[in-house]
NUFIMAR-997420 format. One line per field, with one value per residue (C-alpha): x, y, z; residue number from 1. Coordinates in steps of 0.1 Angstrom, whole numbers. Example, Ala and Ser with C-alpha at 12.3 -4.5 7.8 and 13.67 -1.06 7.14 Angstrom:
! NUFIMAR-997420
x: c(123,137)
y: c(-45,-11)
z: c(78,71)
i: c(1,2)
***
This chain:
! NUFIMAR-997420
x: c(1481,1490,1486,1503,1512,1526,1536,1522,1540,1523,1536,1515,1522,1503,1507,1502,1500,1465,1457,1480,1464,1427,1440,1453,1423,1399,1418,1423,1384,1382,1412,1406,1445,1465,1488,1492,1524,1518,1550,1547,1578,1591,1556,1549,1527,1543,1515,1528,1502,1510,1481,1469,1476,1435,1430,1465,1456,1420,1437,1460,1428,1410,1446,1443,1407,1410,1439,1421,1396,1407,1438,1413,1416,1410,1382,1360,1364,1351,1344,1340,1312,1320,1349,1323,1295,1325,1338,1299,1288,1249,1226,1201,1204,1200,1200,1232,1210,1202,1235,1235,1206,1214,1246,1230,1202,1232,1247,1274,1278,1268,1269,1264,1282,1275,1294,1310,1306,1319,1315,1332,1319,1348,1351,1344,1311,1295,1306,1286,1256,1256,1255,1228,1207,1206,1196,1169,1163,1159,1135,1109,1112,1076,1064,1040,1064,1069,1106,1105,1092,1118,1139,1131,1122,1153,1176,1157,1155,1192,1207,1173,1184,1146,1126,1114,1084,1085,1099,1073,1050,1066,1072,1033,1028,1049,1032,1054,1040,1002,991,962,945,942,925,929,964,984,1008,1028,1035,1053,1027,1050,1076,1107,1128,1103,1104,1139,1140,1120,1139,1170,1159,1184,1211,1241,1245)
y: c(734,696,689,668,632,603,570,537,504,466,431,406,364,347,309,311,336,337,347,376,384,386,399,431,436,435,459,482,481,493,518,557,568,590,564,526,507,472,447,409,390,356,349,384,412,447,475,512,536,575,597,622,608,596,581,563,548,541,522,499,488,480,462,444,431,422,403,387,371,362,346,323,283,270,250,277,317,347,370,408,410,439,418,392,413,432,399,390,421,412,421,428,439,412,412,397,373,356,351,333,311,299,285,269,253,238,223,249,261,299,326,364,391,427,426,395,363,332,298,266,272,286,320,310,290,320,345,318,317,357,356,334,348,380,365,351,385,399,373,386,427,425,404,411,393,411,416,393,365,370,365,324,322,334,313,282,285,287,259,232,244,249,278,307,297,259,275,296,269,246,272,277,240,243,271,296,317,330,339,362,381,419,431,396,404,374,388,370,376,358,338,336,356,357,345,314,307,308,283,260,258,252,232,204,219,234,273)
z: c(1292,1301,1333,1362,1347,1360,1350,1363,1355,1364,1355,1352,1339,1310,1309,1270,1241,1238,1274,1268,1238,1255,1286,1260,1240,1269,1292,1260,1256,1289,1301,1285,1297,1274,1265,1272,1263,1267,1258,1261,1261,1284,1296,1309,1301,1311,1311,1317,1318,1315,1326,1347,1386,1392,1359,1364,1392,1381,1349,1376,1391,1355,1348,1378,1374,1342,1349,1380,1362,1328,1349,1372,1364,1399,1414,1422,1408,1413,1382,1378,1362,1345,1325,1319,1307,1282,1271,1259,1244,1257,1229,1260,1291,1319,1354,1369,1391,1366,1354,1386,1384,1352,1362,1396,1371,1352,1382,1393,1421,1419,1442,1432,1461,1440,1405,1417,1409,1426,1408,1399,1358,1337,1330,1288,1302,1325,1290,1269,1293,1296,1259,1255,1288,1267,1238,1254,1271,1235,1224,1252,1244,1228,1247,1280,1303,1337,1348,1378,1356,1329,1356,1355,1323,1307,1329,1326,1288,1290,1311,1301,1262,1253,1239,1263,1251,1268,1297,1303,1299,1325,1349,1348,1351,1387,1395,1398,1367,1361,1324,1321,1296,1285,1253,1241,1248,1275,1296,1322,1356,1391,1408,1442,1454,1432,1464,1465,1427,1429,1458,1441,1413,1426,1456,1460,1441,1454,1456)
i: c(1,2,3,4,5,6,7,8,9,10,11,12,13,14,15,16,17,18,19,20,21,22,23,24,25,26,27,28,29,30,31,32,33,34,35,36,37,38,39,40,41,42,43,44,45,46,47,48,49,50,51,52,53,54,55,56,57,58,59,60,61,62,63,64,65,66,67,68,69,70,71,72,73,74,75,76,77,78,79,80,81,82,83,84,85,86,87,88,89,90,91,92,93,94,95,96,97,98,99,100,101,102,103,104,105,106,107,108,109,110,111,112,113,114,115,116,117,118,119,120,121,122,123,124,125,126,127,128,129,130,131,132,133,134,135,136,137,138,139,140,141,142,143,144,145,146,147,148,149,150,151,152,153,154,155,156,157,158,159,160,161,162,163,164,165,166,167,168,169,170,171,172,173,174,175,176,177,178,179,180,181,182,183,184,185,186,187,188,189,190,191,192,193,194,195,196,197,198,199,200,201,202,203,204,205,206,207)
***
């Protein structure tokens, strides 16, 4: 037996036919309703959603975030990072404050409130760094790196363009990492307090 449907209908705009084009992939990636008609015609993206009444209205709200931050072109944005982390496919998981830290390290303003991300980068730019923040995530899986250090290392690797490696190595050199040895096995771990590490790497630049 079928239960209770209903229909929900949302217009959107898309300034070319490319931003209409990822706006519809990614929301199709993301919405499970029965059935999605999606039409684009005149500049407009028409969604209609027919579903049971909770997952319609949980498929508006995907429509609507989606839209919200692949539609963002201003000074500053803020990003789901749900859309973000979709749009990257991270090989690795990574924690979103580093997402954050990155960008700061590259010079852009950054500022992480929950799954939201407020910055003046572009929404392709924080997709890029998220992609290569996991990358770099991956590089350290075998490695005896404590979580809380990965959390520099990663990020600095990223926005200086160097190997975890060298970043590990100049984050020792400030201090902020300690290597020691196990079993003739070196693992690495914070030497301060991540809230200090992450002060003194970003001291001076604009959060």
């Amino acid at each position: 037996m079928v239960g209770w449907m209903v229909s929900r209908r949302l217009t959107f705009k898309a300034r070319r036919a490319s931003d209409a084009v990822r706006f519809i992939d990614t929301y199709l990636d993301r919405v499970k309703a029965r059935e999605v008609y999606i039409k684009y015609r005149g500049g407009r993206v028409e969604v209609k959603v027919w579903a049971n009444p909770a997952l319609a209205k949980l498929s508006a709200v995907e429509a609507r975030k989606v839209y919200g931050t692949l539609r963002q072109g201003g000074r500053v944005n803020t990003y789901d990072l749900t859309v973000v982390l979709q749009e990257a496919k991270p090989k690795s998981p990574i924690p979103p404050d580093a997402i954050e830290l990155a960008l700061r390290l590259m010079g852009h303003r950054a500022e992480l409130n929950g799954s939201r991300l407020r910055t003046d980068a572009g929404f392709d730019r924080v997709v890029e760094v998220t992609r290569k923040l996991s990358e770099a995530y991956q590089e350290m899986v075998d490695l005896d790196v404590s979580s809380n250090a990965k959390r520099l290392i990663a990020p600095l690797a990223v926005a200086r363009g160097m190997s975890i490696y060298d970043a590990m190595d100049e984050l020792v050199g400030m201090g902020l990492l300690s290597r020691g040895r196990v079993n003739d096995r070196e693992y690495v771990t914070l030497a301060v307090n991540i809230d200090d590490a992450v002060k003194a790497l970003t001291a001076g630049r604009t959060s």
